[in-house]
Residue frames relative to the residue before (quaternion, step in Angstrom):
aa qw qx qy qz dx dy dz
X 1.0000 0.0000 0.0000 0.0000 0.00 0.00 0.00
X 0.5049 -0.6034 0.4867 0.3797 3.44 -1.04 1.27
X 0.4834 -0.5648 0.6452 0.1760 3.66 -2.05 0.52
X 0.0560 0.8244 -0.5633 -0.0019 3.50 -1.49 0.47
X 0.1233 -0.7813 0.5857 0.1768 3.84 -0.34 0.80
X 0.0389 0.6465 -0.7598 -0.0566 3.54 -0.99 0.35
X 0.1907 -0.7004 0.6798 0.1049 3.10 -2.00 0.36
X 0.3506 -0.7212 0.5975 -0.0030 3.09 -0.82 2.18
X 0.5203 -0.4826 0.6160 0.3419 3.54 -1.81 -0.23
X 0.7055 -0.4998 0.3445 0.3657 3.20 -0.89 0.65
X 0.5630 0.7100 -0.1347 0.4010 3.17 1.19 -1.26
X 0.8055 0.2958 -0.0692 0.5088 3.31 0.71 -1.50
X 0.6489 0.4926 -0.3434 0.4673 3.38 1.18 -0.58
X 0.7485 0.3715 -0.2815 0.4718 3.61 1.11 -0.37
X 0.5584 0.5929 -0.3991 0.4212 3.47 1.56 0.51
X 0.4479 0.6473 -0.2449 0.5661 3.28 2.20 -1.30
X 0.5129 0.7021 -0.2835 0.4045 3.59 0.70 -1.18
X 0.7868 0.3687 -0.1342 0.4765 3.36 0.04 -2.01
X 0.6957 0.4483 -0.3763 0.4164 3.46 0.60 -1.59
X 0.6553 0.5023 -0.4668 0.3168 3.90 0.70 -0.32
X 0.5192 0.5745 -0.3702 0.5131 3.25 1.30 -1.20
X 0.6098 0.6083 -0.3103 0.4022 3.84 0.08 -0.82
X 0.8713 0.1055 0.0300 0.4783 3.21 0.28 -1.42
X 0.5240 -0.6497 0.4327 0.3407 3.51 0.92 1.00
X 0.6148 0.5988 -0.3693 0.3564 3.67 0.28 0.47
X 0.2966 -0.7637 0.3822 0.4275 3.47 -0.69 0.23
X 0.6746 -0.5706 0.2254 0.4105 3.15 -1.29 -0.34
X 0.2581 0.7481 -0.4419 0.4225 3.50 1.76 0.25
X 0.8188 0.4333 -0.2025 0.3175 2.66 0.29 -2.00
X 0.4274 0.6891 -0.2679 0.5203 3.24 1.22 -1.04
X 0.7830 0.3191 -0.2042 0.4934 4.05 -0.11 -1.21
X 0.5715 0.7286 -0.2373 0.2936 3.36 1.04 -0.29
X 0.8467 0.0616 -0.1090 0.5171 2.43 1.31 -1.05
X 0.1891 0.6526 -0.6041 0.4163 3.10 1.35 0.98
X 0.6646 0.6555 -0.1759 0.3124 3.48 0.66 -1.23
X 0.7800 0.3194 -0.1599 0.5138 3.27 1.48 -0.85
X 0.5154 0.6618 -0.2381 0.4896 2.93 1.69 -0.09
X 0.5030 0.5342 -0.2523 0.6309 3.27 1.91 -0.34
X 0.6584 -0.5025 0.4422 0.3442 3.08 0.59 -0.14
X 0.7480 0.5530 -0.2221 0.2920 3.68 0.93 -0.30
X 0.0670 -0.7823 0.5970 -0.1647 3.50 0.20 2.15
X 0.5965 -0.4258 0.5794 0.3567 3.27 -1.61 -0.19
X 0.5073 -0.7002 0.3552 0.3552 3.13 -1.02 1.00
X 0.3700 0.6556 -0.5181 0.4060 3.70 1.03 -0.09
X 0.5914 0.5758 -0.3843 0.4135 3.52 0.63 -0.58
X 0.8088 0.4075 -0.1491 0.3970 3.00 0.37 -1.37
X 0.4652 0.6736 -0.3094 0.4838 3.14 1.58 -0.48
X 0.6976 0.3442 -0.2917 0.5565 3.82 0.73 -1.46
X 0.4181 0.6291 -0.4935 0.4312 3.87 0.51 -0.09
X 0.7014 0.4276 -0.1709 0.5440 3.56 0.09 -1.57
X 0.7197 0.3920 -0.3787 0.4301 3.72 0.38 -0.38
X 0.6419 0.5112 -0.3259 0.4695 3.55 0.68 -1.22
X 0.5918 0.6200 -0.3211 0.4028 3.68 1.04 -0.82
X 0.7715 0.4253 -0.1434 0.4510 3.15 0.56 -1.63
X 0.8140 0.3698 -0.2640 0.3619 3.21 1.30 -0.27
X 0.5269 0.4692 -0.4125 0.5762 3.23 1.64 0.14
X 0.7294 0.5101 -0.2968 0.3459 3.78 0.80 -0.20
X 0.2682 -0.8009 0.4366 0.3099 3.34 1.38 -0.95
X 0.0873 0.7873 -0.5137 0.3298 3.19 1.91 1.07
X 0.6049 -0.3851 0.6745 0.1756 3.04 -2.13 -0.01
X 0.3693 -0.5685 0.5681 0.4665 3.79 -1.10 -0.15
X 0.8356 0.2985 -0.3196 0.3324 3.20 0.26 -0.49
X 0.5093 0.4468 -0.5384 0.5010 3.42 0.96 0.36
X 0.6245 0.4174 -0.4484 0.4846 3.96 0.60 -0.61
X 0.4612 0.6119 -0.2954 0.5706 3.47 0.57 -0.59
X 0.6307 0.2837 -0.2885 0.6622 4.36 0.14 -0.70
X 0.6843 0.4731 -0.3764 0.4077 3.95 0.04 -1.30
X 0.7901 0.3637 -0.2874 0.4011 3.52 -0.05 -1.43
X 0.6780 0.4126 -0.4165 0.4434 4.20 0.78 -0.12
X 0.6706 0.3384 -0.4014 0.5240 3.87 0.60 -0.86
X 0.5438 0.2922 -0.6214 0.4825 4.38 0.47 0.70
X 0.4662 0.6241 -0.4979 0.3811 3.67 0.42 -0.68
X 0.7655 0.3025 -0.2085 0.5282 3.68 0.18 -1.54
X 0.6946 0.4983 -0.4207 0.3037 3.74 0.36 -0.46
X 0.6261 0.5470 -0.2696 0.4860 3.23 1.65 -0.57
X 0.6768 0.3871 -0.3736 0.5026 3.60 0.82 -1.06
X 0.7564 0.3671 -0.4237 0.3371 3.76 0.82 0.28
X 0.7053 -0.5470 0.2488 0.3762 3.02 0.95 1.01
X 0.5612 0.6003 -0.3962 0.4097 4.33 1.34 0.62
């Protein structure tokens, strides 16, 4: 599995800390899925999206493709 350094505030890195200690988890795991919860997948994902669309809809790609980004943005803002 690929490595990653980030640099937290003291603040957050000893809050990230606790919540891990708390919730038996590490803190990877923990950033992880903050991370997907943002919204942030491999683009395969988004790829199998655009398919399942186009194929439950009888879309175009590029209309599924128009559908599957303006939910994308309606979700990552929070509608």
């Amino acid at each position: 599995m690929p490595r990653l350094t980030i640099s937290l505030s003291a603040p957050t890195h000893r809050a990230l800390k606790e919540a891990s200690a708390r919730q038996g988890r590490s803190m990877g795991a923990i950033i992880e899925e903050s991370l997907e919860l943002r919204g942030v997948r491999p683009i395969d994902t988004a790829r199998d999206v655009v398919a399942r669309a186009r194929a439950n809809s009888q879309l175009e790609a590029d209309e599924a493709m128009a559908v599957a980004v303006r939910e994308t943005r309606l979700h990552r803002e929070g509608r």
